[in-house]
N, C-alpha and C positions, 0 to 999 in steps of 0.2 A: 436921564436914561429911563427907556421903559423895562418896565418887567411886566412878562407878558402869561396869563394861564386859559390854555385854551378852554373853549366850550364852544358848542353848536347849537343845539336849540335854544339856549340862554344868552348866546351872545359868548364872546373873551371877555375877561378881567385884565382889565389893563392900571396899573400904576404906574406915577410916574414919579418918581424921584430926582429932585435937583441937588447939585453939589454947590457951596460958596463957592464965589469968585476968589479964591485965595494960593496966593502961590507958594505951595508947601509942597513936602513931602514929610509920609505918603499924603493924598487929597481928602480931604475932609470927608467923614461920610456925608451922602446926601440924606435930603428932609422929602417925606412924601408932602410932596404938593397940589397932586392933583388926580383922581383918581373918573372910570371909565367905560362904558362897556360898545365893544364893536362887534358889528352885527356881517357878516358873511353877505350878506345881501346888501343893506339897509347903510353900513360904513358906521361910524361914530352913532350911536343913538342914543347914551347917556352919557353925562359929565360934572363932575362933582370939583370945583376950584376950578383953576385956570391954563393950568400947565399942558395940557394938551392944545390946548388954540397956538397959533404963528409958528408955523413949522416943524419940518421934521426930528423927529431925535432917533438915533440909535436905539435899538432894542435888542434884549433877549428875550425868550419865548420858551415856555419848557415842552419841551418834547414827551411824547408819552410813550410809558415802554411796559413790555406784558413780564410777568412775572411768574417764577410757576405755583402751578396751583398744588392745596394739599390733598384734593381729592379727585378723581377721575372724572374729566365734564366730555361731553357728548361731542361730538365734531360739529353740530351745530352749533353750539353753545360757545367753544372755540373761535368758529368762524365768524358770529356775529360780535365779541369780544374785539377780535382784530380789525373787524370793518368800522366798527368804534373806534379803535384810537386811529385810524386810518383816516377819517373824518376829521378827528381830533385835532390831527396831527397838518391837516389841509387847511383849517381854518388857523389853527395856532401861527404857520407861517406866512401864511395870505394878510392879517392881520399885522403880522411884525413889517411884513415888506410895506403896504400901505403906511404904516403912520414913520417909517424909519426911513423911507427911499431918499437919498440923497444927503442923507445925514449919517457918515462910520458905518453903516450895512448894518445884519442882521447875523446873532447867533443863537443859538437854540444850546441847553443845559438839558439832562438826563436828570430827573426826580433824585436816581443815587448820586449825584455829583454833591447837589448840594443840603439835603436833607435826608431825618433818618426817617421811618416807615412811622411816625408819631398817630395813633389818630387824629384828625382835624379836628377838632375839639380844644383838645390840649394842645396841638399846635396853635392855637388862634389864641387861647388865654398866655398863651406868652409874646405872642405877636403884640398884644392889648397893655400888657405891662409897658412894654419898651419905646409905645408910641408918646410922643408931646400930646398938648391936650387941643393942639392945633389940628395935629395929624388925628388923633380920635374924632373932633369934630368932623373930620371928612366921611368919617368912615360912619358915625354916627347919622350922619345927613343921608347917606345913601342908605341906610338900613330904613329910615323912617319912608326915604320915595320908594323901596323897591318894596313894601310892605302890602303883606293880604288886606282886601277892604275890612276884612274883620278885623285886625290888627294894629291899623293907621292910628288909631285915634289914643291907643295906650302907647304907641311909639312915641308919636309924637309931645304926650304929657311927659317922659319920662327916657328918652332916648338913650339915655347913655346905661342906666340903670336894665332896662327891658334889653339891651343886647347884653351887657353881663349876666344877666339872668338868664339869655340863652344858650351862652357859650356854656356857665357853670352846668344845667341841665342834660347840658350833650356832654361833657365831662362826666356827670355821676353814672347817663348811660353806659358808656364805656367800662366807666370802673365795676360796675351791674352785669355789666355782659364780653366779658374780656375775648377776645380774638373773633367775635361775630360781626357781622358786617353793621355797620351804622346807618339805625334809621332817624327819622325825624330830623333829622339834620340838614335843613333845607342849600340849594346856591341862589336864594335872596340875598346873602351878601355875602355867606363862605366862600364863593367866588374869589369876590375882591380881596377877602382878606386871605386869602389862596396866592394872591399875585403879592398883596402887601408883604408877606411871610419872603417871598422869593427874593423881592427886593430889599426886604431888610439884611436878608442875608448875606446878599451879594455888596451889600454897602458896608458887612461888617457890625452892622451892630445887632442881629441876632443868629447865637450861636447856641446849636443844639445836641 
């Protein structure tokens, strides 16, 4: 199964989680195996494991939805707002139908279906907990290629360390700055682990 979060100038985050061959009830949850990003133009332009190569799989795709705001914003401010998730919302699908066509179709979840309004931040150190150190390594791998030239070369010494270091930092922001919007919080790999969080949870093993 994929789980899919959209983006536009960055590309989708796509994950893809597979279930064992076992015939039970209920079905095992699945293991992330292979992790993605698809380009609106460009198709598939990064991949981290395998799981994406030889055909199509079923996907969901999260949908982006507006929320109200607690202050008064301008009708422009409005209007570009929604021509965002609009986009969003173009690629998010366009993307589920390409890598899922011919394989179960294609559904799209609402943000409030399956999680609460967490900052990403704290949503990701829990994502980080729950993964094997198989599934970390993926996400590791992609944090060290999708890294600033300035950044490579301490990712690389220290991969797994320099992302916990940066998820804890965007945690203490938060805790610093309660209800303001999150900066420095780049989607170098929030992305992916944006999509990983979705599928974890639709697999059942993370519950927030």
């Amino acid at each position: 199964m994929l789980y899919i979060d959209p983006g536009t100038s960055k590309g989708c985050a796509v994950a893809c989680f597979l279930s064992p061959h076992a015939v039970t009830f209920p079905t095992p949850p699945g293991t992330l195996a292979g992790l993605g990003v698809w380009d609106l133009e460009q198709g598939l332009t990064h991949q981290w494991g395998r799981a994406l190569e030889g055909g199509y799989q079923p996907a969901v795709w999260e949908m982006p939805q507006l929320y109200p705001s607690a202050r008064r914003e301008k009708p422009q401010a409005m209007i570009a707002k929604a021509n965002d998730l609009i986009r969003l919302s173009a690629a998010g699908s366009a993307c589920a139908t390409a890598l899922s066509w011919g394989r179960g179709g294609v559904r799209s979840m609402l943000p409030a279906q399956w999680k609460k309004q967490l900052p990403k931040p704290i949503h990701h150190s829990h994502v980080m907990r729950v993964l094997t150190a198989d599934e970390r390594a993926l996400i590791e791998a992609a944090w060290v290629d999708r890294a600033p030239a300035g950044e490579r070369r301490a990712r690389q010494a220290d991969p797994a360390g320099t992302l916990a270091e940066y998820i804890r930092k965007g945690c203490l922001w938060v805790a610093k700055h309660p209800g303001k919007e999150l900066k420095g919080y780049t989607s170098c790999v929030t992305d992916l682990l944006d999509a990983v969080a979705f599928g974890l949870s639709q697999e059942g093993r993370l519950v927030l």
